[in-house]
C-alpha positions as CSV (number, residue, x, y, z in Angstrom):
1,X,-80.9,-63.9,-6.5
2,X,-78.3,-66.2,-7.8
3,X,-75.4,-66.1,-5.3
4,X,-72.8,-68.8,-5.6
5,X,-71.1,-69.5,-2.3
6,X,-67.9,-71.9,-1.9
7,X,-67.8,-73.3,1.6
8,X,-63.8,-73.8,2.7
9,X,-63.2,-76.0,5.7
10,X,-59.8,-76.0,6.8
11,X,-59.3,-79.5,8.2
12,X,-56.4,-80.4,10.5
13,X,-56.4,-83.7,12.6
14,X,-60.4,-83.6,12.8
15,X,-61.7,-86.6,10.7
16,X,-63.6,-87.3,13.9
17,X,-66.0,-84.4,13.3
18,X,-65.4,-83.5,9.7
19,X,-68.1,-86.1,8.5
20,X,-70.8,-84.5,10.4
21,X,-69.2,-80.6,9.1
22,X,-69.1,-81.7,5.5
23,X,-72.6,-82.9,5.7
24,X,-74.4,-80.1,7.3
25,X,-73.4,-77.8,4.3
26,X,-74.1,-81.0,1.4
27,X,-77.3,-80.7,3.3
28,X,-78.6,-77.2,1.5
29,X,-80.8,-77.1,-1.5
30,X,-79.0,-76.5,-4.8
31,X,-76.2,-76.6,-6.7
32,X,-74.7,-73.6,-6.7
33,X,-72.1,-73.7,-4.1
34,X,-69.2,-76.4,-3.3
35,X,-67.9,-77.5,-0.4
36,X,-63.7,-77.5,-0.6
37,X,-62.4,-79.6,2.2
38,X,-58.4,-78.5,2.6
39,X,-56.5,-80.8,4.4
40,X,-53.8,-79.0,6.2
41,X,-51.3,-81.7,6.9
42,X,-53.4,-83.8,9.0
43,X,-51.9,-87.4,10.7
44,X,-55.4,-88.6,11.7
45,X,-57.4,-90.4,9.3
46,X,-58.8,-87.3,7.5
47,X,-57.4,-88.5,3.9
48,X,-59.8,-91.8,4.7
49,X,-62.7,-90.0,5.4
50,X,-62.6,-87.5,2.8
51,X,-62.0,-90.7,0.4
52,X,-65.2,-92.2,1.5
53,X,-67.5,-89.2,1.4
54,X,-66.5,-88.7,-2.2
55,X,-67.1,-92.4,-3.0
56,X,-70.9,-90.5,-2.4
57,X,-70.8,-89.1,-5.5
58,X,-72.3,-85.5,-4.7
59,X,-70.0,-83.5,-7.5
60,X,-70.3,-80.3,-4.6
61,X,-67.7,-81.7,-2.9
62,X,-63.7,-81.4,-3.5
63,X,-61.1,-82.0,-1.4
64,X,-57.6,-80.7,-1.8
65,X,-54.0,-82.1,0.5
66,X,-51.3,-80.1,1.4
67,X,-48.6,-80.2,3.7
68,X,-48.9,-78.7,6.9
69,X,-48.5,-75.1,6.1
70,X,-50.9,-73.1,8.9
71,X,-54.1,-72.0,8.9
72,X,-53.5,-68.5,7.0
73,X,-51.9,-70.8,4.3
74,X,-55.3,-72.4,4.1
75,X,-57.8,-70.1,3.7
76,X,-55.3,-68.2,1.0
77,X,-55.6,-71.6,-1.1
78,X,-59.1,-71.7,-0.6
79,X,-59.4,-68.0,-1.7
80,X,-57.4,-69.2,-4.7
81,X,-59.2,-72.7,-5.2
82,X,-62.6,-71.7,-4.8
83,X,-65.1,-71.7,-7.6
84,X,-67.7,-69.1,-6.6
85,X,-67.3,-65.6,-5.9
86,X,-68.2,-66.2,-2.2
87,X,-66.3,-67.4,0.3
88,X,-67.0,-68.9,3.9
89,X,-64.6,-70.3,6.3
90,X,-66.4,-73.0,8.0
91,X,-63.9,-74.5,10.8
92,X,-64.2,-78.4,10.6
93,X,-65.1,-79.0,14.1
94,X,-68.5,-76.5,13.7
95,X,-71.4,-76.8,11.4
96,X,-73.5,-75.2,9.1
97,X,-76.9,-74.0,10.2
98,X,-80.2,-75.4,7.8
99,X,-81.4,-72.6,5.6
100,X,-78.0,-70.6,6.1
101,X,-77.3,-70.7,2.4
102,X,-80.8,-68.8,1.7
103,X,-79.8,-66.6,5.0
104,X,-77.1,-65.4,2.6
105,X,-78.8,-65.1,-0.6
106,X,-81.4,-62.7,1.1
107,X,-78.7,-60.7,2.7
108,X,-77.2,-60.0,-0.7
109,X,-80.2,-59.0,-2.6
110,X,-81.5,-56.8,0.1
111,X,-77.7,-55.0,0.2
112,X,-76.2,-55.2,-3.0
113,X,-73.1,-53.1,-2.4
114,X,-72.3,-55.5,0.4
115,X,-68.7,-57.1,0.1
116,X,-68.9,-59.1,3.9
117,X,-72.0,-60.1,5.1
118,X,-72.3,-60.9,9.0
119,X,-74.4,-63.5,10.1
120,X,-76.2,-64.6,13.7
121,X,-74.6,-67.3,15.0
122,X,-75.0,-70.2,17.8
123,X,-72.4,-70.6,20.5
124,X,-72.4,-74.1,21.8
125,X,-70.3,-76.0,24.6
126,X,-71.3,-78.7,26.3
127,X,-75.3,-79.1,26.4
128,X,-75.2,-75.1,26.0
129,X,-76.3,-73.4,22.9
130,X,-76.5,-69.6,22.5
131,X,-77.7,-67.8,20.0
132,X,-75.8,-64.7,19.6
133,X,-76.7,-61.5,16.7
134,X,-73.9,-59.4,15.2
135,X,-74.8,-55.9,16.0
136,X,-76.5,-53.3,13.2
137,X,-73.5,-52.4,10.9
138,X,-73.1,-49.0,9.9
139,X,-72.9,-47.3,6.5
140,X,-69.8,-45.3,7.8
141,X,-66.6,-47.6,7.7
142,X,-65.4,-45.9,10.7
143,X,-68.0,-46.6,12.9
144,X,-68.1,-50.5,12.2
145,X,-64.2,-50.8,12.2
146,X,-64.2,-49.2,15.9
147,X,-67.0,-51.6,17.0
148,X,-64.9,-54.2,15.4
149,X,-61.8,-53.3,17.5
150,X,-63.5,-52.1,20.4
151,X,-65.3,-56.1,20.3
152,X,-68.4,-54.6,20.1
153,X,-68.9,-56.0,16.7
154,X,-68.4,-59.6,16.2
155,X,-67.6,-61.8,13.6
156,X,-67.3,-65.2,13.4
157,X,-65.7,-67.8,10.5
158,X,-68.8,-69.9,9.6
159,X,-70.8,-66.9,10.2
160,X,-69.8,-64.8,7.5
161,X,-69.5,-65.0,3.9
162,X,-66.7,-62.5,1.8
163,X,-66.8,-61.7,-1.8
164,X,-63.6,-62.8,-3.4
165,X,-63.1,-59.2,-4.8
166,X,-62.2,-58.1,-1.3
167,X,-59.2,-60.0,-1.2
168,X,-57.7,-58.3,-4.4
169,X,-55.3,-56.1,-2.1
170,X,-55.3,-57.9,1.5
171,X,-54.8,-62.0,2.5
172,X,-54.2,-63.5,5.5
173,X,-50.6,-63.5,6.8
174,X,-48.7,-67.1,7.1
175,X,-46.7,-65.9,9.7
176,X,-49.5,-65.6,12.1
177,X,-50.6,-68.7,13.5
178,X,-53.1,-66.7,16.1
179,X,-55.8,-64.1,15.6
180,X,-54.5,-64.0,11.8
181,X,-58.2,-62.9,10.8
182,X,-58.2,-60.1,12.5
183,X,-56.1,-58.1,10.2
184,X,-58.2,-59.0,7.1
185,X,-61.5,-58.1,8.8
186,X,-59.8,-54.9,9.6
187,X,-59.2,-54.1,6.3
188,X,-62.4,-55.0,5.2
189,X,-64.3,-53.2,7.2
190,X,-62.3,-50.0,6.6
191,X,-62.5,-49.8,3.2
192,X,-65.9,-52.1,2.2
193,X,-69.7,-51.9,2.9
194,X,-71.2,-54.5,4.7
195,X,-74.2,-56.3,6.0
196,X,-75.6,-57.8,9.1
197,X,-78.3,-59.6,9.8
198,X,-79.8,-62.2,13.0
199,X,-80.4,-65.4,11.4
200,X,-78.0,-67.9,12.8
201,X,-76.0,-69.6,9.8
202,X,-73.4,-71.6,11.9
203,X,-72.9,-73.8,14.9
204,X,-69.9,-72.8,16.9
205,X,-68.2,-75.4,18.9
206,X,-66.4,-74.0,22.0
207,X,-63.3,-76.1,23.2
208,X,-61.0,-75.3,26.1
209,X,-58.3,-76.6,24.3
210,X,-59.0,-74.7,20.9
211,X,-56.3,-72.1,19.2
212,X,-58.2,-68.8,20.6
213,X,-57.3,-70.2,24.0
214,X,-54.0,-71.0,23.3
215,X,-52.0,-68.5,25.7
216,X,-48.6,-69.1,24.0
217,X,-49.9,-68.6,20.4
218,X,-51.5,-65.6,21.8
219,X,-48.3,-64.4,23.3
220,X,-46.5,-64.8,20.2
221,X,-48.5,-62.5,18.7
222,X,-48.6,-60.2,21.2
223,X,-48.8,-56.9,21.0
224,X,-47.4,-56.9,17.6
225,X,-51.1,-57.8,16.8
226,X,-51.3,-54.0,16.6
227,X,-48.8,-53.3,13.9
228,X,-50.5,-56.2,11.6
229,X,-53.9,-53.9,12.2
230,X,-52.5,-50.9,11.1
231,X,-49.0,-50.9,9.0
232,X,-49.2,-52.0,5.5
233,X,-52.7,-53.4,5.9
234,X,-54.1,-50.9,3.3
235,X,-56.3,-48.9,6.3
236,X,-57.0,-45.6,5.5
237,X,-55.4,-42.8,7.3
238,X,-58.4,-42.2,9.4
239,X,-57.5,-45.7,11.0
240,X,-54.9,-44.3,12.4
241,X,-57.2,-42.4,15.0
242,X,-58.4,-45.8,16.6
243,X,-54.9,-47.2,16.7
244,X,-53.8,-46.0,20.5
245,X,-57.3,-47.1,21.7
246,X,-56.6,-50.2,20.1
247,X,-53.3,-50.5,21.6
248,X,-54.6,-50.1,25.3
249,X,-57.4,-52.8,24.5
250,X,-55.0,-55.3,23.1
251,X,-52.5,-55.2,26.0
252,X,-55.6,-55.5,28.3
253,X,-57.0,-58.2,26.6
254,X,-53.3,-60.5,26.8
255,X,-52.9,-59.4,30.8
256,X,-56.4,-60.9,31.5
257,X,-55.6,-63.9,29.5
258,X,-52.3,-64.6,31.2
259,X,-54.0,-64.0,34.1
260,X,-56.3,-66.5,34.0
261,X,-53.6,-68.4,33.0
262,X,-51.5,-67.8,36.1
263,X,-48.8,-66.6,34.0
264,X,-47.5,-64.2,36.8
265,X,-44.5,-63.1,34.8
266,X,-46.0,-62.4,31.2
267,X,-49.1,-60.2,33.9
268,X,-45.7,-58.2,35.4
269,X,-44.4,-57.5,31.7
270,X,-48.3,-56.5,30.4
271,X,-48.9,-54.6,32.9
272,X,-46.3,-51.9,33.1
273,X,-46.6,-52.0,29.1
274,X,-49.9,-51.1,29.9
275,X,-48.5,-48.5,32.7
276,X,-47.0,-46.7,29.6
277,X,-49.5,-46.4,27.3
278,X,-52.5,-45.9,29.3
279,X,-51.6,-45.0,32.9
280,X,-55.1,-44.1,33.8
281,X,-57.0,-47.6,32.7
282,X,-53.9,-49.2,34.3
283,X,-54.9,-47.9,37.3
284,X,-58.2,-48.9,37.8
285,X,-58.6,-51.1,41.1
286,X,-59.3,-54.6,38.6
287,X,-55.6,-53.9,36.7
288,X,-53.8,-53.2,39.4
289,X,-54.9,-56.2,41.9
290,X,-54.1,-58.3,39.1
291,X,-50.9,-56.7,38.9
292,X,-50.3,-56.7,42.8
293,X,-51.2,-60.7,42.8
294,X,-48.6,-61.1,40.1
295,X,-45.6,-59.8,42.6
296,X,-46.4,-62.6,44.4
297,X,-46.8,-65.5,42.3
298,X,-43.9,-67.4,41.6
């Protein structure tokens, strides 16, 4: 099955390990996909780099410079930019798996009606490397947008690919500069079938000092994460449903990163949010000596 598959890696002050990105997906069979390098405003060498893998010749490649404008911006522009019906957001610092593009091809034929399809995936840090499987998705949107919520049901960029026709009503929000995939998957899986399947089609790098563990990008989301989910994200009304459940996990998920964190304060504040909504979790013995520790910390 022909299946033609644009590759968009966001790139942001990592020429050091963009080389090594662009390369594992040049290294697939075939013409039929691209790989679109967006350069988000970098101040590293990136603009050298990409200027010397071009030199290479390999017309699959394109590069595109913007000024700094976010990741949401990015992937928007690649949604735009991209030749092929479908997509993949391959972060520069990660790398595609050999045989992933086939992975994908297979996936399609076998599920035509398919919009997002949800590939296996290897977790790496340090001299670790894990290979982790999506779960079974289900043919009732419900079902795999509660999984999705409830974490049970994971999805990584690099490990998925999305049809360009899902994005006809939904993109991803400028204004969040944290978790701003999390609303489009939403909305995906609420109102599109989808695929899953084992085979792992991406290295993911784990850093300490990545964005997902950036504890004031997380907080400036906050709990407003919730709202992003559910209002004016074009969810259908059975959403609503999972929305208080999702409310209680959200508020338990920022207490345990702050924390870690040892942000005593920002633990007080959660907590009794979490006091509010969910009185009964709050009070499990793991909450509350979290909460007790907080009192005092300075």
């Amino acid at each position: 099955m022909s299946m033609g598959l644009s590759v968009v890696i966001p790139a942001y002050n990592y020429a050091h390990c963009l080389v090594t990105a662009v390369r594992s997906v040049l290294s697939e069979p075939g013409d039929d996909f691209e790989v679109l390098v967006i350069n988000d405003g970098s101040s590293d060498n990136t603009d050298e780099v990409m200027t010397a893998l071009l030199a290479e010749g390999d017309a699959r490649l394109r590069y595109i410079s913007q000024p700094n404008q976010g990741l949401s911006a990015v992937r928007n522009r690649g949604i735009k930019e991209g030749l092929f019906e479908w997509l993949v957001f391959l972060d520069a610092d990660d790398e595609m798996c050999p045989g992933a593009l086939e992975a994908y091809r297979r996936c399609a034929s076998e599920h035509p009606r398919a919009r997002l399809l949800i590939g296996g995936h290897y977790s790496c840090k340090g001299d670790r490397k894990t290979a982790i499987a999506p779960i079974e998705v289900s043919a009732s949107h419900r079902d795999n947008l509660a999984n999705y919520l409830e974490k049970k049901l994971s999805i990584s960029n690099g490990a998925c690919a999305m049809h360009k026709s899902l994005f006809a009503n939904v993109g991803y929000d400028p204004n969040l500069r944290h978790t701003e995939d999390v609303p489009v998957f939403s909305h995906i899986l609420a109102n599109f079938d989808v695929a899953s399947f084992a085979t792992p089609v991406a290295a993911i790098n784990k850093h300490d000092d990545s964005m997902r563990h950036d504890v004031d990008a997380a907080l400036k989301v906050g709990p407003a994460l919730e709202a992003h989910i559910f209002d004016d994200n074009g969810l259908p009304e059975w959403a609503q449903s999972l929305r208080k459940a999702y409310r209680t996990r959200r508020l338990l998920s920022l207490l345990k990163i702050c924390d870690r964190a040892d942000r005593a304060r920002e633990v007080r504040g959660l907590y009794l949010q979490l006091l509010r909504t969910a009185p009964v979790e709050a009070l499990k013995p793991r909450y509350l000596r979290r909460f007790v520790r907080s009192l005092f910390a300075s």
